[in-house]
C-alpha positions in Angstrom: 1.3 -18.0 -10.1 3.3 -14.7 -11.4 3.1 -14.5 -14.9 5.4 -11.3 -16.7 4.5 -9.8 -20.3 5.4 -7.3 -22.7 2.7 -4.6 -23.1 1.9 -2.9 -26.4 0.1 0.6 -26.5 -0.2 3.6 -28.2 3.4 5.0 -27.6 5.7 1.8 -26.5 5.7 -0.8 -24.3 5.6 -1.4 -20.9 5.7 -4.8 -18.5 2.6 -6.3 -17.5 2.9 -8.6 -14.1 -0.3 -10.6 -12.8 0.3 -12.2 -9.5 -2.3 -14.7 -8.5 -3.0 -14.6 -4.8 -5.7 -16.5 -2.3 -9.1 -15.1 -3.3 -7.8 -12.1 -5.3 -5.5 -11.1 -8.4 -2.5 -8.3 -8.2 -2.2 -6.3 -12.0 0.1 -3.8 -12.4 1.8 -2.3 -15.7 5.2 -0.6 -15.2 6.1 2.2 -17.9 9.0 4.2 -18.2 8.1 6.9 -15.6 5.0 5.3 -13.8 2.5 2.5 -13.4 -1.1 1.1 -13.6 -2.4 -0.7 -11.2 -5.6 -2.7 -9.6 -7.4 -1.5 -6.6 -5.1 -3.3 -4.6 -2.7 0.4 -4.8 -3.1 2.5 -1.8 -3.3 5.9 -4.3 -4.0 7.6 -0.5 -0.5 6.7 0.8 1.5 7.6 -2.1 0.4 11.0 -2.1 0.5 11.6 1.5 3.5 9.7 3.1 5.2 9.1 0.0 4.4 12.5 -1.4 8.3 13.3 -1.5 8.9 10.6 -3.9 6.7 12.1 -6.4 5.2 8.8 -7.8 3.2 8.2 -11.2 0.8 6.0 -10.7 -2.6 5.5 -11.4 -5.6 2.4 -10.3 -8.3 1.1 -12.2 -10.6 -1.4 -10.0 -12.5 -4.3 -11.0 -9.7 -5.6 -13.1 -8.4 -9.5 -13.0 -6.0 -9.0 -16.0 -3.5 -7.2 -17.5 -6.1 -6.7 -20.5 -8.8 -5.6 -18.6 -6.6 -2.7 -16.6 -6.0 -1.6 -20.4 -9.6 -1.1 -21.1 -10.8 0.0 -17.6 -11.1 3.5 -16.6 -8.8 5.4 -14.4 -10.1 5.8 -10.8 -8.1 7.6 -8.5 -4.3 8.6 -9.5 -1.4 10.4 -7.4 -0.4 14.1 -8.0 2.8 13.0 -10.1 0.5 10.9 -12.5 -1.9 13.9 -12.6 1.0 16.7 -13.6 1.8 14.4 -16.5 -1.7 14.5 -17.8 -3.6 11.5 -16.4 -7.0 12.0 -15.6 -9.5 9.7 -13.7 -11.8 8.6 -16.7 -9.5 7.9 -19.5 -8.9 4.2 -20.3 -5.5 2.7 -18.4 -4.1 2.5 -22.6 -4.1 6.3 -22.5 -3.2 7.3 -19.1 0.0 4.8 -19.9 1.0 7.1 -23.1 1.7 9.9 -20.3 3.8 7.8 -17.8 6.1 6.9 -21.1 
């Protein structure tokens, strides 16, 4: 199942998409200029191979729901994501008020 929602944070909003796969859960949450993700992201590849692209994006892991990526810390994060002020730590709410 693929379910779509509006998110609500400090801010704005941003879409929320949960994709419900064999034995695991895809969460991501698109803002304006980046996104949050699940484990699942490969932070590693987009700021090597991809590096040109200059990505925002940032991972939580642990997380089965749009809610809980809101709530859970940031774990790893690309360079892009960092030069707009994420840091690993802050909650996935806050590190989405800098990829607005």
């Amino acid at each position: 199942m693929v379910s779509m929602r509006p998110v609500a944070f400090e801010g704005g909003t941003a879409v929320g998409v949960e994709v419900e796969l064999p034995r695991t859960h895809l969460v991501v949450i698109k803002a304006e200029h980046g996104f949050l993700m699940c484990g699942a992201l490969d932070v590693g590849l987009l700021s090597t191979r991809l590096a040109a692209r200059e990505i925002v994006a940032a991972r939580a892991v642990g997380v089965r729901s749009i809610d809980e990526l809101l709530g859970a810390p940031v774990e790893s994060l690309t360079p892009a994501a960092e030069a707009r002020g994420v840091r690993v730590g802050m909650p996935g709410s806050e590190a989405l008020r800098y990829m607005t």
